[in-house]
C-alpha positions in Angstrom: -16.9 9.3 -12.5 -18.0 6.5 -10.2 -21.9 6.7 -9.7 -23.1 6.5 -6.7 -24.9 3.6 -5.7 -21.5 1.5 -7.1 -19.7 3.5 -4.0 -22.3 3.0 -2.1 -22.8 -0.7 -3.0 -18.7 -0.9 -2.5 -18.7 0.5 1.1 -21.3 -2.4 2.0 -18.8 -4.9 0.6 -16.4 -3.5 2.4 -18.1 -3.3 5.7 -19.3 -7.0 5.3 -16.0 -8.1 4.7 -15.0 -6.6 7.7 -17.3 -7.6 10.3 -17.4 -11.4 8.5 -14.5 -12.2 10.2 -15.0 -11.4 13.7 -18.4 -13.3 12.9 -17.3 -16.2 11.3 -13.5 -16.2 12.5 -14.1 -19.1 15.1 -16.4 -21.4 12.5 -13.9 -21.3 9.9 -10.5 -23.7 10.8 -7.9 -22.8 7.8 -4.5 -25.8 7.9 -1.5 -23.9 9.2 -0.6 -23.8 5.2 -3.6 -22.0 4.0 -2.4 -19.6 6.4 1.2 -19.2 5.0 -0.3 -18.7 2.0 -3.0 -16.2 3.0 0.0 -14.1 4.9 2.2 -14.4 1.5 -0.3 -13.5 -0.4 -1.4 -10.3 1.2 2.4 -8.9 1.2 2.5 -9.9 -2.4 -0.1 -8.0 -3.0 1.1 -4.7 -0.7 4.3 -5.5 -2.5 2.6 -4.6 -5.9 0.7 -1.7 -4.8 3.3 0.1 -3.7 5.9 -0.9 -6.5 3.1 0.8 -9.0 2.5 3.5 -6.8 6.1 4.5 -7.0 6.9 3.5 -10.2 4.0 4.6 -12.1 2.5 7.7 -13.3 -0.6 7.9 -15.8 0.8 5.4 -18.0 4.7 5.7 -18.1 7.5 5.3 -15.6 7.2 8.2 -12.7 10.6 9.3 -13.4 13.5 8.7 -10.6 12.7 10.9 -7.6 9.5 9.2 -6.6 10.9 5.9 -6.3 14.0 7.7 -4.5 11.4 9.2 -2.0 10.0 5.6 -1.3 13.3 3.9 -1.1 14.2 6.5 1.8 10.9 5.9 3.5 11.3 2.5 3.4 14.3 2.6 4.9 12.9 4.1 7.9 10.2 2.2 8.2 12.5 -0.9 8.1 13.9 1.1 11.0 11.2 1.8 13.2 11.0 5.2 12.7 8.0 7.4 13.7 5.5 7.6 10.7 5.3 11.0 10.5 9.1 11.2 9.9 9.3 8.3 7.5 6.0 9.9 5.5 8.2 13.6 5.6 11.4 12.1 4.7 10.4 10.1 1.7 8.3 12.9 0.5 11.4 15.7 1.6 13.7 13.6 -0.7 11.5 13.3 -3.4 10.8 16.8 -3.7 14.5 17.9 -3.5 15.4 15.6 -6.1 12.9 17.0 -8.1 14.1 20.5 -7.3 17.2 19.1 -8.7 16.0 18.4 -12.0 16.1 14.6 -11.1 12.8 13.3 -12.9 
């Protein structure tokens, strides 16, 4: 378990990350290509999350239904669905494929 002060000292990162660029947004001027890059950068890197997320469980593959859950929510995302019904639906399908016997 995490102590304390490192949650503690993490939280303050956090924070000061966060009000850095409302602070130091209009001192800072990044090329139009730093930019591009920042933007690809972060979806790689929400890209990634979520591909473990689904895909991963302790330290083996999360079996089938997960990533079936997260392809349907996906899908509804990518269609503008309400959260609550893309966040239902992913989680509706992975648990009936699980019911199913579908790992």
């Amino acid at each position: 378990m995490m102590p304390l002060y490192a949650v503690l000292m993490l939280a303050a990162g956090t924070y000061a990350f966060r009000i850095a660029g409302p602070l130091l947004g209009h001192r800072l001027q990044l090329s139009d290509r730093l930019r591009h890059l920042l933007t690809v950068a972060a979806t790689v890197l929400l890209v990634a999350l979520v591909a473990t997320g689904a895909l991963t469980q302790g330290h083996g593959f999360a079996g089938w239904a997960r990533p079936a859950g997260v392809l349907v929510a996906g899908a509804l995302a990518l269609r503008r669905a309400p959260f609550p019904a893309v966040v239902v639906a992913g989680a509706a399908t992975t648990a009936l494929l699980r019911l199913c016997g579908v790992g």
